[in-house]
C-alpha positions in Angstrom: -94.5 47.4 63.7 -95.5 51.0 63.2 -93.1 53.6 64.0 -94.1 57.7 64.2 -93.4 60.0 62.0 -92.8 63.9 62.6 -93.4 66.6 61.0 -91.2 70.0 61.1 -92.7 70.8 63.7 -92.2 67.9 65.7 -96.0 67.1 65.6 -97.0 63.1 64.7 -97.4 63.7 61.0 -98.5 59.6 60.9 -97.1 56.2 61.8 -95.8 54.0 59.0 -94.8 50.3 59.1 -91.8 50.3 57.0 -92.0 46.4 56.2 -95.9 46.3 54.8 -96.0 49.6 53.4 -99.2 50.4 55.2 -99.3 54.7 56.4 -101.4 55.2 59.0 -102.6 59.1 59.4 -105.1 60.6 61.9 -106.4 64.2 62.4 -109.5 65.5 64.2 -110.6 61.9 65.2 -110.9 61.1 61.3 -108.2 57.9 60.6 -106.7 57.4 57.2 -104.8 53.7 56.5 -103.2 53.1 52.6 -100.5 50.9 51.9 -97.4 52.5 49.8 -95.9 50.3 47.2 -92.2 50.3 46.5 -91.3 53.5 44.3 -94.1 55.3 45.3 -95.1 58.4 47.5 -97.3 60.0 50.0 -97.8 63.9 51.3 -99.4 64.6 54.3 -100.3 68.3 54.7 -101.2 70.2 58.2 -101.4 73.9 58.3 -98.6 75.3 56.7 -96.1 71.8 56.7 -95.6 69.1 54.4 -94.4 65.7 55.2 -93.3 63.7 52.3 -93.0 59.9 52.4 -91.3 57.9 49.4 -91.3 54.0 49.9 -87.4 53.3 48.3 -87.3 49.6 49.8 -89.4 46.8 50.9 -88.0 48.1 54.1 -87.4 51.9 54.1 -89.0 54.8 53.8 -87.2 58.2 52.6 -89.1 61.4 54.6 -88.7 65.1 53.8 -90.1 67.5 56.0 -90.7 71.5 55.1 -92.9 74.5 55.9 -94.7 76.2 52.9 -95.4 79.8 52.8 -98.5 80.8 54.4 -101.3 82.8 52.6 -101.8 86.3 54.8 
């Protein structure tokens, strides 16, 4: 079952099913699906935020959420 993600901002950063692995990430109408192995990690990137997803269980997910400087 998918479950949403947040970003700082409280936007949907992506949807992530925590017992497949599988991240699911759309923006702008374009849809991005990858499957995470155990150990591994994923960044999503909007504007100035980062959401960072690190798979640290056949069941879990570990997410860390921060704003980047932006670029004036």
């Amino acid at each position: 079952m998918l479950r949403e993600i947040k970003d700082i901002k409280d936007r949907c950063a992506c949807y992530v099913d925590d017992i497949t692995g599988i991240v699911e990430h759309e923006y702008k109408k374009v849809k991005t699906t990858t499957t995470v192995a155990v150990g591994n990690e994923i960044t999503i990137e909007r504007d100035t935020t980062v959401t960072k997803l690190k798979r640290v269980s056949p069941q879990k997910f570990e997410v860390e959420k921060y704003n980047i400087p932006s670029v004036a």
